[in-house]
C-alpha positions as CSV (number, residue, x, y, z in Angstrom):
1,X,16.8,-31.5,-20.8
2,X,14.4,-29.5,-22.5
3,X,11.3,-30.7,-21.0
4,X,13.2,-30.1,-17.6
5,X,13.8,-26.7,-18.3
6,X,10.4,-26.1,-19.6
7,X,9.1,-27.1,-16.3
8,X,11.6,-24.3,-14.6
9,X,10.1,-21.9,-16.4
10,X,6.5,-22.8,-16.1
11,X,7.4,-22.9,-12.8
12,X,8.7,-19.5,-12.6
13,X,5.9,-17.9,-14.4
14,X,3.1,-19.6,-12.0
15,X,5.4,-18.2,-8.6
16,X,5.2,-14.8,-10.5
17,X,1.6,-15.4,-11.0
18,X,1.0,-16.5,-7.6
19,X,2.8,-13.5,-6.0
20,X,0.4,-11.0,-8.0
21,X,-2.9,-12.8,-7.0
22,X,-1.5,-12.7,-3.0
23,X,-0.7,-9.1,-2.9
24,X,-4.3,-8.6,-4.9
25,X,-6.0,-11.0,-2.1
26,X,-4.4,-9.2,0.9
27,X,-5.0,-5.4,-0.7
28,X,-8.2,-6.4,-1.1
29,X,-9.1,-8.4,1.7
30,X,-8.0,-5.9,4.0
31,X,-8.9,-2.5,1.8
32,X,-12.5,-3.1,1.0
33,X,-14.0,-3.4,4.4
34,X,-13.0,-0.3,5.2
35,X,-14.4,1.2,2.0
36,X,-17.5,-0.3,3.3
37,X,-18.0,1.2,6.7
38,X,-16.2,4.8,5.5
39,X,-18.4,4.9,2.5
40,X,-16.7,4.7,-0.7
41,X,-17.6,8.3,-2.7
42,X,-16.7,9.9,1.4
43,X,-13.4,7.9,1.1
44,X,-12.3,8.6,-2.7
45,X,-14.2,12.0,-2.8
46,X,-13.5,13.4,0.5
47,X,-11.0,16.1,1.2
48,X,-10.1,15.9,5.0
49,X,-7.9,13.3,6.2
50,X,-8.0,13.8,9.9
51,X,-8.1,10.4,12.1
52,X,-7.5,11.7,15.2
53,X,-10.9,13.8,15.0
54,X,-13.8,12.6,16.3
55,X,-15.0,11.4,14.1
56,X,-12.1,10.6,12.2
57,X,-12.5,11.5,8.7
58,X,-10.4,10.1,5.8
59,X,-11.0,11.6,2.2
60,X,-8.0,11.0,-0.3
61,X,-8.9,13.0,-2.8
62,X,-6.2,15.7,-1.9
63,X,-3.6,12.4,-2.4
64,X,-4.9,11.4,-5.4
65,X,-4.8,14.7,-7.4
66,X,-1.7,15.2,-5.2
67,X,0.1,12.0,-6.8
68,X,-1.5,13.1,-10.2
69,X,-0.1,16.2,-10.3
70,X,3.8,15.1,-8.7
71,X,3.1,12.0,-11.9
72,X,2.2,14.4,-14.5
73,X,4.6,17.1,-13.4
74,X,7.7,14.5,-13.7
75,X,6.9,12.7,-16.7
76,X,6.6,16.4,-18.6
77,X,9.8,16.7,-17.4
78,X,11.6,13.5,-17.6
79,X,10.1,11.7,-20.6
80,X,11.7,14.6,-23.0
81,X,14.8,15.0,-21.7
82,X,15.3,11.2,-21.4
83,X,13.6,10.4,-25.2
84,X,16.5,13.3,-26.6
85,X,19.2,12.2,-24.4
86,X,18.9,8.5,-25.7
87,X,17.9,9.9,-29.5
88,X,21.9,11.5,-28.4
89,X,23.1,8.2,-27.1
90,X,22.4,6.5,-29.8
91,X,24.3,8.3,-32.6
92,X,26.9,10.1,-30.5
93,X,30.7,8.7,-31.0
94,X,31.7,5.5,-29.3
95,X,34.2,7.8,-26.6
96,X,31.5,9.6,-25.7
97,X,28.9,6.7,-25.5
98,X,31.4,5.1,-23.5
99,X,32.1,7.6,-21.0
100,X,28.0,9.0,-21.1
101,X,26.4,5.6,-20.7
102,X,27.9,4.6,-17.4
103,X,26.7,7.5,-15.8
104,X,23.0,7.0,-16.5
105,X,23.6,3.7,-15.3
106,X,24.6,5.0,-11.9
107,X,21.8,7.2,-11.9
108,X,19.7,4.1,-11.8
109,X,21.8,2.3,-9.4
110,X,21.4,5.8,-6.5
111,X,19.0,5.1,-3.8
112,X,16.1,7.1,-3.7
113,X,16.6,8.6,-0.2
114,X,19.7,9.8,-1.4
115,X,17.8,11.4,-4.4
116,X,15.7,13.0,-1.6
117,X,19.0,14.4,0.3
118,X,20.3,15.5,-3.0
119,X,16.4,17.7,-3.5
120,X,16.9,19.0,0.6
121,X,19.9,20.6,0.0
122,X,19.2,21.9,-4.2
123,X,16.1,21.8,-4.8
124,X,13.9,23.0,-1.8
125,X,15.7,25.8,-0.6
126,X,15.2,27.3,-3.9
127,X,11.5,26.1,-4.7
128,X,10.2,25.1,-1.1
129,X,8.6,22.3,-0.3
130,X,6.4,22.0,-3.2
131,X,4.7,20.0,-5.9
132,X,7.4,22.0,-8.4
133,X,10.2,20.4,-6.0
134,X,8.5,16.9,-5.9
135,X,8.3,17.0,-9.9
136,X,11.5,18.5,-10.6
137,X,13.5,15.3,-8.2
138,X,10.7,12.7,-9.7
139,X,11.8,13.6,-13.8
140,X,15.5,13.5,-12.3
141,X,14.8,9.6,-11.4
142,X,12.9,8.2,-14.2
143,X,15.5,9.9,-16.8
144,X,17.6,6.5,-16.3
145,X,14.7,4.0,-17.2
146,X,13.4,6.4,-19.9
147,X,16.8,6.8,-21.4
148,X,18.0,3.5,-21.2
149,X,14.9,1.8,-22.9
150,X,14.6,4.3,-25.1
151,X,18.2,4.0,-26.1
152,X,17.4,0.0,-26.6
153,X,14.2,0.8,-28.9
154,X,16.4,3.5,-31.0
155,X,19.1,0.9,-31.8
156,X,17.0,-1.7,-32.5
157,X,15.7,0.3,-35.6
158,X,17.4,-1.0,-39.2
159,X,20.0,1.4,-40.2
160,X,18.6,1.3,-43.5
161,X,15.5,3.6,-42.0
162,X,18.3,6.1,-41.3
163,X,19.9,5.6,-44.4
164,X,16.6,5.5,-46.9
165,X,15.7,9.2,-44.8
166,X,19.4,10.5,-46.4
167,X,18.9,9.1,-49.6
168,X,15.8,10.6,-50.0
169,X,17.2,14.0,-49.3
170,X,16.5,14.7,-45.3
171,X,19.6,16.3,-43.2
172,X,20.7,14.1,-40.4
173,X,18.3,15.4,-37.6
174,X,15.2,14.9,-39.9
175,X,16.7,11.5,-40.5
176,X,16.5,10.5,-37.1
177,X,13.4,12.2,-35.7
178,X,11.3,11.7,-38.5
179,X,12.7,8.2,-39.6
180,X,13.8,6.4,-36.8
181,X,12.2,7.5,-34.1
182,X,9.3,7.1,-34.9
183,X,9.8,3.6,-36.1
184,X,10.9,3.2,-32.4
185,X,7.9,4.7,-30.9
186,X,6.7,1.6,-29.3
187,X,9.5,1.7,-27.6
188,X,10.0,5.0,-25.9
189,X,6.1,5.0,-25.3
190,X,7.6,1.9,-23.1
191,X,10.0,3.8,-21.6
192,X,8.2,6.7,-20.5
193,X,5.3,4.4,-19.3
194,X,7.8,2.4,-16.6
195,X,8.8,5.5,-15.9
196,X,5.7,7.5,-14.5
197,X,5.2,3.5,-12.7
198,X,8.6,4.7,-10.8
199,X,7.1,8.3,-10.4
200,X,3.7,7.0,-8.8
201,X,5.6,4.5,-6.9
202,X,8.3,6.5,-5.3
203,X,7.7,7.6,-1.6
204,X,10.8,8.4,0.3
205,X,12.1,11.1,-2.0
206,X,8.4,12.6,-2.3
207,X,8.3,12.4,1.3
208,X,11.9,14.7,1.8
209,X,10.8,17.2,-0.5
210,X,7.0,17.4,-1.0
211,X,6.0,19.0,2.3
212,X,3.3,16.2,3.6
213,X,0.3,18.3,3.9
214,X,-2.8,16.5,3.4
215,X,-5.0,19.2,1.7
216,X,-5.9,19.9,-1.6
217,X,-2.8,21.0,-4.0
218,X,-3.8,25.0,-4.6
219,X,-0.7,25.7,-6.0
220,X,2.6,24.6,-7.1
221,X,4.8,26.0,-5.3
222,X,2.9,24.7,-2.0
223,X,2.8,21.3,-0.3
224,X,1.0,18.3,-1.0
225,X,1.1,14.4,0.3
226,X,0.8,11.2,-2.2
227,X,-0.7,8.3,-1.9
228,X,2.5,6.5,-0.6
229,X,3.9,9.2,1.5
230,X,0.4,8.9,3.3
231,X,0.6,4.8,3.8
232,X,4.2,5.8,5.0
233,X,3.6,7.9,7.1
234,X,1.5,7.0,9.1
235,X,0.7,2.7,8.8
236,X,3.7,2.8,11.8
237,X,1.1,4.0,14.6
238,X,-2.3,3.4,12.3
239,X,-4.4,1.3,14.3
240,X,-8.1,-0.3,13.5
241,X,-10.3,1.6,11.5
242,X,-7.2,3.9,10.5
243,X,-5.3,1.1,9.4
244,X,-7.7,-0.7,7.5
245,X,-8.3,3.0,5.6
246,X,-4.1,3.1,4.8
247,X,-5.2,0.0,3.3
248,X,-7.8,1.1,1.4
249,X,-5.2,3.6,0.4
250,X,-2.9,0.8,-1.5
251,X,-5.9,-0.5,-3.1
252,X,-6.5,2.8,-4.7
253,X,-2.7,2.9,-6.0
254,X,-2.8,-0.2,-7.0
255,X,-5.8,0.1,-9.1
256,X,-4.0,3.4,-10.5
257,X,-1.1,1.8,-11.8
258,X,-3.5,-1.5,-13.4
259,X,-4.9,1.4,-15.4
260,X,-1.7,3.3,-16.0
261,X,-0.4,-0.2,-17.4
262,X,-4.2,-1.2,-19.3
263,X,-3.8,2.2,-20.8
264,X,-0.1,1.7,-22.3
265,X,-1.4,-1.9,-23.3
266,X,-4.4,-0.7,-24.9
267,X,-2.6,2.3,-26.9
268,X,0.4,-0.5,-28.1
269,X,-2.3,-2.7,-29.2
270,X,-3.7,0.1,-31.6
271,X,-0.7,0.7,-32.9
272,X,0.3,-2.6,-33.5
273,X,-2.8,-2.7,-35.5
């Protein structure tokens, strides 16, 4: 029975593996090439993305810094908020626990174009359609998988960290955030990591409330496009040359989020050590 279900998993883990090295063969495959004949500083570099000109022209630049900023914007928004509410979560009493945890859950559980309906009719006709409207609805997402991890890593601490930090003389907030949390820092470092994953990876909700202009951010309070609201946008009509670029596009992401993910990996490992 054992060596049956051994096999199952092996089995598992090699379709998972297989999966990963498919979507890396057909990025790839069908990015490069068009690296190639663009030229690859004009594609990365470049900041005009016109294909209907003639030529076309397609620099990401204004995506990339546009998806850097709408990342860094939401996680200096979410990954607080969601590290104190789960630091709250963790030590508030059981009724409120009880009646607080569900409804992060269902945050989790909304689907993002609803999140983008919810930023139409709040958000943008306060801010405009903006970076600062893109980053405010992007921290409002990744609250539930910062929060709820976070929450996880905070309990898993030994009370007696908590309990040593009393005896010793702290008060009950220096207990916890200069006790326990950082014992949990792995963690919440975790946490806020799958979180900006979300953040880069999110493109309908971007797409309702970012504005979609393909130009360099200038400001905050104007529009921008991402990565993925540019492969969204236009891969339904993209043909040739123009496809193979939107392409070339995912490749970029995808190499963004390997280094997000190197990154958190490397910085763990430190730690560890």
């Amino acid at each position: 029975m054992r060596e049956r279900m051994d096999g199952v998993f092996f089995c598992a883990a090699l379709f998972s593996l297989l999966a990963v090295a498919l979507i890396c063969v057909f990025l790839f495959r069908g990015g490069l090439p068009a690296m190639g004949k663009i030229g690859v500083l004009r594609f990365l570099l470049g900041t005009e993305w016109s294909p209907a000109d003639t030529p076309p022209r397609f620099g990401i630049l204004p995506m990339i810094l546009g998806s850097l900023s709408v990342t860094a914007g939401a996680a200096l928004i979410g990954a607080p908020v969601g590290v104190l509410a789960a630091v709250f979560l963790s030590r508030c009493p059981a009724g409120v626990y009880r009646v607080a945890k569900p409804l992060v859950d269902l945050l989790a559980g909304i689907p993002s174009v609803v999140y983008g309906f919810f930023g139409m009719i709040a958000i943008v006709p306060l801010l405009g359609n903006s970076m600062v409207s893109a980053c405010l609805l992007l921290g409002i997402m990744i609250l539930p998988t910062v929060i709820s991890i976070s929450e996880s890593s905070i309990r898993a601490v030994p009370e007696e960290y908590y309990e040593g930090a009393l005896a010793l003389g702290a008060g009950h907030y220096r207990a916890v955030f200069f006790a326990v949390l950082p014992a949990a820092k792995s963690g919440v470092l975790a946490a806020v990591v799958l979180g900006v994953g979300r953040a880069v990876g999110e493109t309908m909700a971007v797409i309702m409330v970012a504005g979609n202009q393909a130009r360099m951010p200038v400001s905050p309070f104007k529009g921008l496009r991402t990565l993925t609201a540019n492969i969204v946008i236009e891969m339904g009509y993209a043909a040739e040359l123009h496809r193979e670029a939107l392409i070339a596009t995912g490749v970029v992401l995808f190499v963004f989020i390997l280094l997000i993910n190197f990154s958190f990996a490397l910085l763990a490992g430190r730690k560890k050590g």
